[in-house]
DRENVOSE-529061 format. One record per residue (C-alpha): residue number from 0; residue in one letter; chain; x, y, z. Coordinates in steps of 0.02 Angstrom, whole numbers. Last residue first. Layout:
NUM; A; A; X; Y; Z
...
END
This chain:
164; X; A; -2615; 217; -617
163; X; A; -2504; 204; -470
162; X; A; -2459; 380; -454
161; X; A; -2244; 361; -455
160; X; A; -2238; 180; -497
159; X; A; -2362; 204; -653
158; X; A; -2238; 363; -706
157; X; A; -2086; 267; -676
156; X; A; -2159; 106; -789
155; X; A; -2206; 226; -926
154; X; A; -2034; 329; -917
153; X; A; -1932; 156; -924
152; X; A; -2069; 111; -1082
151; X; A; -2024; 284; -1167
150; X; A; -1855; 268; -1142
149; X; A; -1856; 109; -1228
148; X; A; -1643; 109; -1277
147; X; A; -1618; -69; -1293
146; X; A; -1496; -53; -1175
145; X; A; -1596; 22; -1049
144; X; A; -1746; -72; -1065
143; X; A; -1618; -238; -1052
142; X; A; -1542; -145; -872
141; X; A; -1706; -115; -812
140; X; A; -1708; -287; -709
139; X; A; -1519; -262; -649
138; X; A; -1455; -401; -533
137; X; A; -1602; -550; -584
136; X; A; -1598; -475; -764
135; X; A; -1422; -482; -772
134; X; A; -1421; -670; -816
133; X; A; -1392; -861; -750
132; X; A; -1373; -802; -588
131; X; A; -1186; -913; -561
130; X; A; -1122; -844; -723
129; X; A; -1188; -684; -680
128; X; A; -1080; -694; -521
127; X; A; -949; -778; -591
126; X; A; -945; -604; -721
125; X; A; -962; -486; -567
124; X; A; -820; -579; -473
123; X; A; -688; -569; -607
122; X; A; -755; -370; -629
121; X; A; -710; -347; -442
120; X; A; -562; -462; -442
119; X; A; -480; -342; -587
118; X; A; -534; -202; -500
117; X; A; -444; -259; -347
116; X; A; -281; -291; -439
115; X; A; -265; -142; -523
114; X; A; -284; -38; -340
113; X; A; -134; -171; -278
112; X; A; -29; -129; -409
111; X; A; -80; 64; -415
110; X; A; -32; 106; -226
109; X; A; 142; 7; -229
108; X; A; 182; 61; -400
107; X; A; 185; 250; -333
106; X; A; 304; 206; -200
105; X; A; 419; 124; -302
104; X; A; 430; 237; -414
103; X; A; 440; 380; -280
102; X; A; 604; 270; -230
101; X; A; 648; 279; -28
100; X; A; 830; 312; -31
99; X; A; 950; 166; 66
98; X; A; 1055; 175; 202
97; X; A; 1161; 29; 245
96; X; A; 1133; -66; 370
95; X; A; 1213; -89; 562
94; X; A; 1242; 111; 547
93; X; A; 1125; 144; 699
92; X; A; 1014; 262; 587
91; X; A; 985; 107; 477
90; X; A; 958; -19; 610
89; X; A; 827; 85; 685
88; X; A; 745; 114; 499
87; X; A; 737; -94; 490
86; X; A; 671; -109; 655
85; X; A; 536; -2; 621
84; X; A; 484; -77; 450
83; X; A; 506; -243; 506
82; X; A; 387; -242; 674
81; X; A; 242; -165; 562
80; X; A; 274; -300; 435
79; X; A; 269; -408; 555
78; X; A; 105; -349; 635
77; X; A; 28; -343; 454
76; X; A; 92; -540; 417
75; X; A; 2; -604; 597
74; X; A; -136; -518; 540
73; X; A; -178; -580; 386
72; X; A; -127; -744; 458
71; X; A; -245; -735; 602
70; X; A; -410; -657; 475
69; X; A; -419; -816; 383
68; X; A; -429; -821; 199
67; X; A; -469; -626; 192
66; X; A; -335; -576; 300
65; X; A; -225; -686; 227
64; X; A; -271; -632; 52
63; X; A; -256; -441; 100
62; X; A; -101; -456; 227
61; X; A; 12; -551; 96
60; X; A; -28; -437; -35
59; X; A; 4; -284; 57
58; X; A; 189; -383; 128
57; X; A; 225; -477; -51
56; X; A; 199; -299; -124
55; X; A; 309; -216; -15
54; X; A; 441; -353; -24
53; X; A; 427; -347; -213
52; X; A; 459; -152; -227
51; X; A; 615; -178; -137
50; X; A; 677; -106; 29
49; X; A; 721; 87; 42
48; X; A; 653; 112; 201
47; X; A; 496; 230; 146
46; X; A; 469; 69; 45
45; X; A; 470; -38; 195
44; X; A; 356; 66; 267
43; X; A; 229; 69; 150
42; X; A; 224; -109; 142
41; X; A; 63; -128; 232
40; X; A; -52; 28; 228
39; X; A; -102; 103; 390
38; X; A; 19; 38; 511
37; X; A; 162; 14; 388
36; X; A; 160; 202; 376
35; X; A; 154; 217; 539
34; X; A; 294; 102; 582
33; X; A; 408; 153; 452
32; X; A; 365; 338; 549
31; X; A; 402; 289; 726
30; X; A; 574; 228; 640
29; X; A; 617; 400; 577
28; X; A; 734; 364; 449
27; X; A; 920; 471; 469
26; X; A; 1047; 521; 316
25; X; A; 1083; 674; 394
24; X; A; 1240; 635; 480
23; X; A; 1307; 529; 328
22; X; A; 1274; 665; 205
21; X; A; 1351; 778; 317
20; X; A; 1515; 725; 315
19; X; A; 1589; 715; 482
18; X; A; 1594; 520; 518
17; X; A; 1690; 490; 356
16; X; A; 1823; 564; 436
15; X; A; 1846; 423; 549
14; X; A; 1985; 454; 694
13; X; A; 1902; 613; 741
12; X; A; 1780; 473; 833
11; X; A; 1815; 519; 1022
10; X; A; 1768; 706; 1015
9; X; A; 1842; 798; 1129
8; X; A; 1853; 975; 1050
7; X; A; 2034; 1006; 1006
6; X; A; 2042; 925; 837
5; X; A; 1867; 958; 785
4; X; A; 1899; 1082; 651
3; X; A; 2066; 952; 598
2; X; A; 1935; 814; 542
1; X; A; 1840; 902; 399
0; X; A; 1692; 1003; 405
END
């Protein structure tokens, strides 16, 4: 559409043509939606806004060790990333910031970064925990029979469980 097809209607902003194009007019975020998404999984929003990969990640990150330090901080950094993501998409569809494309990239790395992460604390854990035990015979007392491959003395000590002979 271009600024003469609106000549006689009324409109008070034929003076910017740039107003008309319809990238511009369709180039809306739903702000109820940054807020959901930042709701459920911290960052998310900001990513659906266009932000960086590293303020996502400083956001998820931020709410798992705070939460898990002390729950209040945790919290505190979820609420404000809730509050960010929404105000952020209402600034954007009131033209006070530019509009920016949400990255699949980005949105991908922001749901396997923190997924790495947490497997690599869960086996960091496991080995301070056997550390701490001294062996894997106080966590898994068949594991050794298993390794060492003695089905017959696993099946032996099943079958005496089983009818107590």
């Amino acid at each position: 559409m271009s600024k003469s097809d609106f000549s006689n209607t009324g409109f008070s902003n034929t003076e910017n043509p740039e107003f008309f194009e319809t990238s511009s007019i369709n180039q809306l975020k739903v702000p109820l939606i940054s807020l959901i998404l930042s709701t459920f999984y911290p960052g998310m929003g900001q990513i659906y806004n266009g932000d960086s990969l590293k303020k996502g990640l400083l956001l998820i990150f931020g709410c798992m060790f705070g939460s898990f330090l002390f729950l209040i901080p945790g919290l505190i950094i979820w609420v404000y990333g809730m509050y960010d993501a929404y105000n952020t998409a209402d600034k954007m569809n009131k033209r006070d910031i530019a509009y920016r494309e949400a990255k699949t990239k980005d949105i991908l790395l922001l749901i396997i970064i923190p997924l790495i992460v947490m497997v690599i604390l869960m086996f960091v854990s496991l080995i301070y925990a056997i550390h701490l035990l001294g062996s894997l015979d106080s966590i898994f007392p068949d594991l050794n029979t298993l390794l060492n491959h003695d089905i017959g003395k696993l099946s032996e000590n099943a079958n005496y469980k089983k009818y107590n002979i």
